[in-house]
C-alpha positions in Angstrom: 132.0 96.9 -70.5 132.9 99.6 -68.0 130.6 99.9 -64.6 128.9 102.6 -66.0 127.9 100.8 -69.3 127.2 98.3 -67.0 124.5 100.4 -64.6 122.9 102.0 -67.6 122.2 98.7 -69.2 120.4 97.1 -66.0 118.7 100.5 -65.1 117.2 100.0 -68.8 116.0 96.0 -68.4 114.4 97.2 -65.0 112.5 100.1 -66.6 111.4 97.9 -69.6 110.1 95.5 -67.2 108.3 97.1 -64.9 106.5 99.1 -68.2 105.8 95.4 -69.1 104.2 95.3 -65.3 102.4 98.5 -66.0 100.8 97.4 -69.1 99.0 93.9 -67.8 97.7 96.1 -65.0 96.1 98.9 -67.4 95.0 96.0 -69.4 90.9 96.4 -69.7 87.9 94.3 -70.5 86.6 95.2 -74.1 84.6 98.5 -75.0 80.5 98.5 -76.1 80.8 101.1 -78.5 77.5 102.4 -80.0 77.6 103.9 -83.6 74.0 105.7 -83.9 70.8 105.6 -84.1 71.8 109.7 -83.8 75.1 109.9 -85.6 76.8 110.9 -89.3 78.6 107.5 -89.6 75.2 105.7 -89.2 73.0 105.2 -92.8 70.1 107.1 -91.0 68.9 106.2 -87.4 70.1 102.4 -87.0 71.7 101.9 -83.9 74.5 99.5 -84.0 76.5 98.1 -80.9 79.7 96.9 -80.9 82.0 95.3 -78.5 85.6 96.0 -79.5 88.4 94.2 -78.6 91.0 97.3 -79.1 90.1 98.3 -82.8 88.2 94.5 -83.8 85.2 94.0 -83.1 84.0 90.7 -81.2 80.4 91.1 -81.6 78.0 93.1 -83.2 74.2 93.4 -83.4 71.5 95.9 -85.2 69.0 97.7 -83.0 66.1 99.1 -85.7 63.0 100.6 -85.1 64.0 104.2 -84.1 61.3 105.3 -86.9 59.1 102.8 -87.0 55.6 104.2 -88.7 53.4 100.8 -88.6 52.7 100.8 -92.5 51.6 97.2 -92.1 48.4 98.1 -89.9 47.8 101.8 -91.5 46.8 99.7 -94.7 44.2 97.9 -92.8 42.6 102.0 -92.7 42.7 102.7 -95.9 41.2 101.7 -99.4 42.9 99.7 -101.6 44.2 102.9 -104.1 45.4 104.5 -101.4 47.7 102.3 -100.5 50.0 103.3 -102.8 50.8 106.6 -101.1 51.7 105.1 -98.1 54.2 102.3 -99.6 55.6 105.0 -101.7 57.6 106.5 -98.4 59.3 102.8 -97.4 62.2 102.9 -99.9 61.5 106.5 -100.2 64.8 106.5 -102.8 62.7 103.9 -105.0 59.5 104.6 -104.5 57.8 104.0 -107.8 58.8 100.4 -107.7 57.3 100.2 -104.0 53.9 100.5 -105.6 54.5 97.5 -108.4 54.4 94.5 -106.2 51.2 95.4 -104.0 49.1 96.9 -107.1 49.5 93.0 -108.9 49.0 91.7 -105.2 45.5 93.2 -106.2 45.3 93.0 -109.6 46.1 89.1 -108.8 43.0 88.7 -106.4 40.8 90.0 -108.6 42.1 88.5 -112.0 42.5 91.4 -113.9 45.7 92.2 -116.0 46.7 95.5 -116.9 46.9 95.9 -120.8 50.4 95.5 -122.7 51.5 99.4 -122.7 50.8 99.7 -119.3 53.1 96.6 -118.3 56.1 98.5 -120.9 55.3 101.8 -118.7 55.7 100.4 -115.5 58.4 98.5 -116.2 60.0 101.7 -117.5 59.2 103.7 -114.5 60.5 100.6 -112.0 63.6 100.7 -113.9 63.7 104.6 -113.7 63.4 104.2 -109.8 66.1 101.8 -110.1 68.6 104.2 -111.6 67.9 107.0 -109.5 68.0 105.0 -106.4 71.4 103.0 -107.3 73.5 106.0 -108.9 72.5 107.9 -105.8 74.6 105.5 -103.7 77.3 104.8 -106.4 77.8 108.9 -105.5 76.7 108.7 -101.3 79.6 105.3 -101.3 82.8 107.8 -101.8 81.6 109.8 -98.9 81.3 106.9 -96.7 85.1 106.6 -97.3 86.0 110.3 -97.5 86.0 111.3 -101.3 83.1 113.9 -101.8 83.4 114.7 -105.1 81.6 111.9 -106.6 78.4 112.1 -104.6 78.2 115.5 -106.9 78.1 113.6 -109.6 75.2 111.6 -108.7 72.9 114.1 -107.5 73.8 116.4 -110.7 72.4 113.3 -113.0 70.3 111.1 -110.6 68.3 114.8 -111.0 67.5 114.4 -114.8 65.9 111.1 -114.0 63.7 112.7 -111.5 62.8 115.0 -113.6 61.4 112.4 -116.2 59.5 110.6 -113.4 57.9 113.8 -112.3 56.9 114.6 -116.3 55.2 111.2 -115.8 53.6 111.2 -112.5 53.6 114.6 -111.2 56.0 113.6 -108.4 59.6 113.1 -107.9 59.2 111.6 -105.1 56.6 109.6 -104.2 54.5 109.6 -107.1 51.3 107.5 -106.5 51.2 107.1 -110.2 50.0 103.3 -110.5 46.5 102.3 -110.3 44.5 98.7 -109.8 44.6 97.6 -113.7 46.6 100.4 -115.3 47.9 103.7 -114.8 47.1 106.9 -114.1 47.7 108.5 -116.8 49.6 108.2 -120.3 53.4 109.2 -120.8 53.6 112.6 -121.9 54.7 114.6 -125.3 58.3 114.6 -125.6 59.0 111.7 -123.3 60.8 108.9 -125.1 63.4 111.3 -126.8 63.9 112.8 -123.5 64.5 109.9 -121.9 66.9 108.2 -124.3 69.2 111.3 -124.2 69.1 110.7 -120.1 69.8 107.1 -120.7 72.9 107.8 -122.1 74.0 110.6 -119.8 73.6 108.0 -117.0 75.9 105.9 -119.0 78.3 108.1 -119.1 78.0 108.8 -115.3 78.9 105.0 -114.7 81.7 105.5 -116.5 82.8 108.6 -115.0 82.0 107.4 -111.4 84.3 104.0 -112.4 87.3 105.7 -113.1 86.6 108.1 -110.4 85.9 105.8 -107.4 86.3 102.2 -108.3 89.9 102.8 -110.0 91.2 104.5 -107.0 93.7 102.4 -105.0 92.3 104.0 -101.8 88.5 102.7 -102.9 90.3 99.0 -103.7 92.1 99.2 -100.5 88.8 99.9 -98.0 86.9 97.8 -99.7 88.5 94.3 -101.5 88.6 91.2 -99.1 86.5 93.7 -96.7 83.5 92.4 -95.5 83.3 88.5 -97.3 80.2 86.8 -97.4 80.1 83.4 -99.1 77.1 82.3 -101.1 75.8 80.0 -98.6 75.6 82.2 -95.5 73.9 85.1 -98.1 71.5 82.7 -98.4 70.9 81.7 -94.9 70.3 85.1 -94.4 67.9 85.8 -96.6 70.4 88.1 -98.4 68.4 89.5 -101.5 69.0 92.1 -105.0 72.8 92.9 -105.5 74.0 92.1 -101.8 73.2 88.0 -103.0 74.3 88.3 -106.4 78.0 89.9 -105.2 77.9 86.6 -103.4 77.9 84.8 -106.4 74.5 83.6 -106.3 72.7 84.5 -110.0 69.3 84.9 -108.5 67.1 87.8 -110.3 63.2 88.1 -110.0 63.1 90.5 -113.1 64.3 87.3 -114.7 63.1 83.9 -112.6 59.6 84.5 -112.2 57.2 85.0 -114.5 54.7 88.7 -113.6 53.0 90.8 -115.9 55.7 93.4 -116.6 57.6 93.9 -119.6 61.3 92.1 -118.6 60.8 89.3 -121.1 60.6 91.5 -124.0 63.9 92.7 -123.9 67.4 91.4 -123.7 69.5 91.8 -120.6 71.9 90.8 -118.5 72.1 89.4 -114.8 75.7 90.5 -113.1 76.8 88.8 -110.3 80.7 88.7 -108.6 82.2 85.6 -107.3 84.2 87.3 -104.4 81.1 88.1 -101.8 83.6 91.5 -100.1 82.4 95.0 -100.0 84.0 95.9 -103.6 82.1 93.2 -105.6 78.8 94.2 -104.0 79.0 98.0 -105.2 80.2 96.6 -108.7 77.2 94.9 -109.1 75.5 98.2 -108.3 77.3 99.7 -110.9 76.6 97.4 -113.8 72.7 96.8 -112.8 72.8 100.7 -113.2 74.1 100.5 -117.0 71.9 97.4 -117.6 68.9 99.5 -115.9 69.7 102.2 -118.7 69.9 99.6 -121.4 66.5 98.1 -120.5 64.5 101.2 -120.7 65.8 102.1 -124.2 64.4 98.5 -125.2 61.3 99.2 -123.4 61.1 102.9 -125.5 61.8 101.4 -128.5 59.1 98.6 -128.1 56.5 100.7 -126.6 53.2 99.2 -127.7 50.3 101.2 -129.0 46.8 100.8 -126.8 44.9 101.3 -123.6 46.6 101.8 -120.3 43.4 100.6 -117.9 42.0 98.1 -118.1 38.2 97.3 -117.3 37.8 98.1 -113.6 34.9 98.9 -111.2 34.3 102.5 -110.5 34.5 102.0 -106.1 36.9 98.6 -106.1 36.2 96.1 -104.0 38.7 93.4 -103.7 37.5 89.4 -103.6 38.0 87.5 -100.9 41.8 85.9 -100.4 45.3 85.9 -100.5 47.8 86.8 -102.5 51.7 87.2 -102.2 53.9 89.0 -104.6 57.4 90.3 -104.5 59.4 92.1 -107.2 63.1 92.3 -107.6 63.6 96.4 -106.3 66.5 98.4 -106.2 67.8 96.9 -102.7 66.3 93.7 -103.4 63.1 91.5 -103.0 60.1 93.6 -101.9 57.2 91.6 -101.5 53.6 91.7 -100.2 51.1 89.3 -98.6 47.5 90.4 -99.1 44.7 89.0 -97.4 41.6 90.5 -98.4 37.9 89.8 -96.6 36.1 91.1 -99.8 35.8 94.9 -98.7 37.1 98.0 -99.6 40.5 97.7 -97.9 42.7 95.0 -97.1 42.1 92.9 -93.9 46.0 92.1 -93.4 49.0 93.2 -95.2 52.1 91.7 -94.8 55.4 93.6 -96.0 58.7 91.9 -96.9 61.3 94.6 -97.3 64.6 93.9 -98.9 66.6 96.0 -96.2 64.9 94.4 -93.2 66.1 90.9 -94.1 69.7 92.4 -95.5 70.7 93.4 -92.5 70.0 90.6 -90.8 73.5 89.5 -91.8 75.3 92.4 -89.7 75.8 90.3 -86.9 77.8 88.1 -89.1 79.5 89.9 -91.4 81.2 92.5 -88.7 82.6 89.8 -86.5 86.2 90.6 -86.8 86.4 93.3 -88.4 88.2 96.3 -87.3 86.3 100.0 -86.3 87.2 101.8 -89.8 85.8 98.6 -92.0 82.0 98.2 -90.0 80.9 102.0 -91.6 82.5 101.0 -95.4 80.9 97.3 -94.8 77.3 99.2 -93.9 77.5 101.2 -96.9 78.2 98.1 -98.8 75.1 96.6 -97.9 73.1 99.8 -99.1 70.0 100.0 -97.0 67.2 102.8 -96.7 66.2 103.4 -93.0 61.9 103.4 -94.4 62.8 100.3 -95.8 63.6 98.4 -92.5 61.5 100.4 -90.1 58.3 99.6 -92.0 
């Protein structure tokens, strides 16, 4: 090796050492990173902070109640039928199904039952909510992770299935349809034919949005192995609805408890996904959307003739007690606890919302995880904002 070879070499070992030197003094503490409450990443205004370790993060912890709107003591206010205009706007995506569990809270403290058709209809309507909730974030998922086109899909036929809730209730939104012991009206003329024809377009629009999204090797690669949570911690948790049953858990309230709704008068099927990652827990999504579809055709094609109120007072006053009831919702288990002094509204309500206790596990599941992965595992979870921030 000449002296010049020789020179070059050594000038090279000194400059990759003292870049080595320059890199252990740059070297930093980890970053707090906070994605939200005010930010397009963020599933409405939930604050999450982060501390990364370059791109992973170390630790991780929710921060709600940026809306908070105090649903729990605006109940105490009101009478007991208008209650259901307030829980309408919690899981404002479902709302429908948020009135179920708190009109047979009431229905339960006063020993009434609502008559046969009315427990097909509102079963029919719960599972209508369902559809349109769930296919709206089988569309909102690909946007999470950059592919637009599918969310087009959803709202193009998640908007047929409002449209049959609004010939119901008058709203599309919030409808304040049920009443204590029945309904408030009847279905309309034209209905059931209607609705099968959008039970099969929504069919279709699983199948479309699986070949779309969940065959694309970008969709498998964000979201398989992403975001693991094993049956036991999902318990722990108080994980509920599709984020316990992607855990492998085959746990279903439609199913395991007995209420007066019309679930047991059809057959249908519980799905649930051994694998507990971000991938298994929108397939289960996707098939409780066909079985959703599948259900309400039953339901049409079983519809019992009859009354759809049943013997009420005019002005109700509830009897003294308590009562708890939860339904399985689209996100999952909704419950209330009613406690009633014998007036015209409730003394104390108590709301478990299926959002509140899902994210719970965030802390958990993020630990680890790199930057790109926390807004694909949120999304996952599926949680509406109303929902936690009672």
């Amino acid at each position: 090796m000449t002296d010049l070879a020789e020179r070059q070499k050594l000038s090279y070992i000194a400059a990759q050492a003292a870049d080595a030197r320059l890199n252990v003094e740059l070297e930093t503490e980890g970053m707090t990173l906070n994605i939200g409450p005010q930010h397009p990443a963020t599933h409405g205004t939930l604050r999450i902070i982060v501390r990364l370790d370059g791109e992973q993060v170390v630790w991780a912890e929710p921060s709600a109640g940026y809306m908070h709107r105090g649903y729990e003591k605006l109940t105490e206010v009101r009478t007991f039928p208008q209650i259901t205009t307030l829980v309408n706007r919690i899981d404002w995506l479902g709302s429908f199904a948020n009135e179920v569990p708190f009109i047979l809270a009431a229905e339960k403290l006063m020993e009434i039952e609502a008559p046969p058709r009315t427990q097909h209809i509102r079963t029919i309507l719960f599972e209508l909510s369902r559809i349109a909730n769930v296919s709206l974030f089988l569309g909102d998922l690909g946007v999470q992770l950059g592919a637009v086109t599918p969310v087009f899909y959803a709202f193009r036929d998640r908007e047929y299935v409002l449209n049959l809730i609004e010939s119901v209730t008058g709203g599309r939104f919030h409808p304040n349809f049920d009443r204590i012991g029945g309904l408030l009206d009847d279905l309309p003329a034209g209905f059931i034919t209607e609705c099968k024809q959008v039970m099969k377009r929504l069919r279709a629009f699983c199948d479309e949005i699986e070949d779309l999204l969940f065959g694309n090797e970008i969709f498998q690669a964000r979201l398989r192995g992403i975001g693991v949570i094993p049956a036991d911690v999902a318990k722990q948790y108080g994980l509920s609805g599709a984020n316990l049953r992607a855990s492998g858990v085959d746990f279903d309230l439609r199913r395991d408890q007995v209420l007066p709704l019309a679930y047991d008068k059809v057959d249908w099927k519980v799905w649930t996904h051994p694998d507990g990652d971000s991938w298994a827990r929108c397939w289960v999504r996707l098939q409780e959307t066909r079985e959703a579809t599948k259900i309400v055709d039953q339901l049409l094609d079983t519809l019992p003739a009859g009354p759809i109120m049943a013997k009420v007072p005019r002005i109700i006053k509830v009897p003294e007690g308590e009562a708890w009831v939860s339904t399985e919702n689209p996100l999952g288990e909704m419950g209330y606890y009613v406690v009633s002094k014998g007036d015209l509204g409730p003394f104390r309500v108590k709301i478990r919302s299926a959002s509140f206790n899902n994210i719970s596990v965030v802390p958990w599941v993020l630990r680890g995880v790199y930057v790109p992965d926390v807004i694909s595992i949120l999304a996952s979870l599926y949680f509406i904002l109303g929902d936690i921030d009672r």
